[in-house]
N, C-alpha and C positions, 0 to 999 in steps of 0.2 A: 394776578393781583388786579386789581379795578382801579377805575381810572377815578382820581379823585375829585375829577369834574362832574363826575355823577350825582357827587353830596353837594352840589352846588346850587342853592334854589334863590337866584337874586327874583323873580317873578312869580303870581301866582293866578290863577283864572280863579275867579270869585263869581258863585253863583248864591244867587236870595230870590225868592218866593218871588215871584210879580216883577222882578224885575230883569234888564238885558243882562248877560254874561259882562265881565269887564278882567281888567288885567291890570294886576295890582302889580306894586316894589314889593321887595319880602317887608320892609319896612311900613309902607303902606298899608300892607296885608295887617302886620301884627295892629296896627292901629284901629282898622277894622275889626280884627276880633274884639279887641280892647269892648271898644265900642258897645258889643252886641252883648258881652259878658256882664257889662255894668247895666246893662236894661233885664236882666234875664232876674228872678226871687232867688231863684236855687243853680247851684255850678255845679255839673259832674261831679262825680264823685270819687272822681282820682283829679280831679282840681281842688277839691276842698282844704287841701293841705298846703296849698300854695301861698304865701305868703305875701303877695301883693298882685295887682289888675295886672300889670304887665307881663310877671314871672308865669301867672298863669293861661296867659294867654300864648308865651313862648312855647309853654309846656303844650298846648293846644295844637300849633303848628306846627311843631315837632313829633308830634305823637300822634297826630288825630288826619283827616280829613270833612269830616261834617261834624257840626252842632247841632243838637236837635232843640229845637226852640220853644215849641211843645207838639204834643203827641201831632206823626205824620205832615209836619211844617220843619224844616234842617236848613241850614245853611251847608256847603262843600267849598271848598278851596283844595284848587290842586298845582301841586308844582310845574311850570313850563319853561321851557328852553326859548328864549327870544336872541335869531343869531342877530352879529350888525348885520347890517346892507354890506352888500360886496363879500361877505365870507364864502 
């Protein structure tokens, strides 16, 4: 059986076109999708069905790792383990 600290993703490293790496809250993160979903014309098309900014943006980071923003420009987020100090 697996540990079910594996499904555990409070952090996320956030990467976009032009700019440095950073490290987001999972909370954070969904905000930044948010963000980038409401500047976009068209949503994927397994988000189309989603019923609000937020829902589909969960759907996003639960299911996805990059956005493509248009052709050969994407956004990626990926899950990270941040221990405290001292562990």
């Amino acid at each position: 059986m697996s540990n079910p600290l594996i499904y555990e993703c409070d952090y996320y490293l956030v990467l976009e076109p032009s700019k440095p790496e950073r490290i987001l809250s999972a909370e954070e993160t969904l905000s930044w999708l948010q963000k980038w979903l409401e500047d976009l014309d068209h949503w994927p098309e397994d988000l189309e069905r989603e019923l609000s900014l937020s829902s589909a943006a969960k759907r996003l980071l639960d299911t996805a790792c990059d956005l493509e923003l248009k052709p050969g420009v994407s956004l990626q987020w990926f899950a990270v383990r941040i221990d405290p100090p001292g562990s």
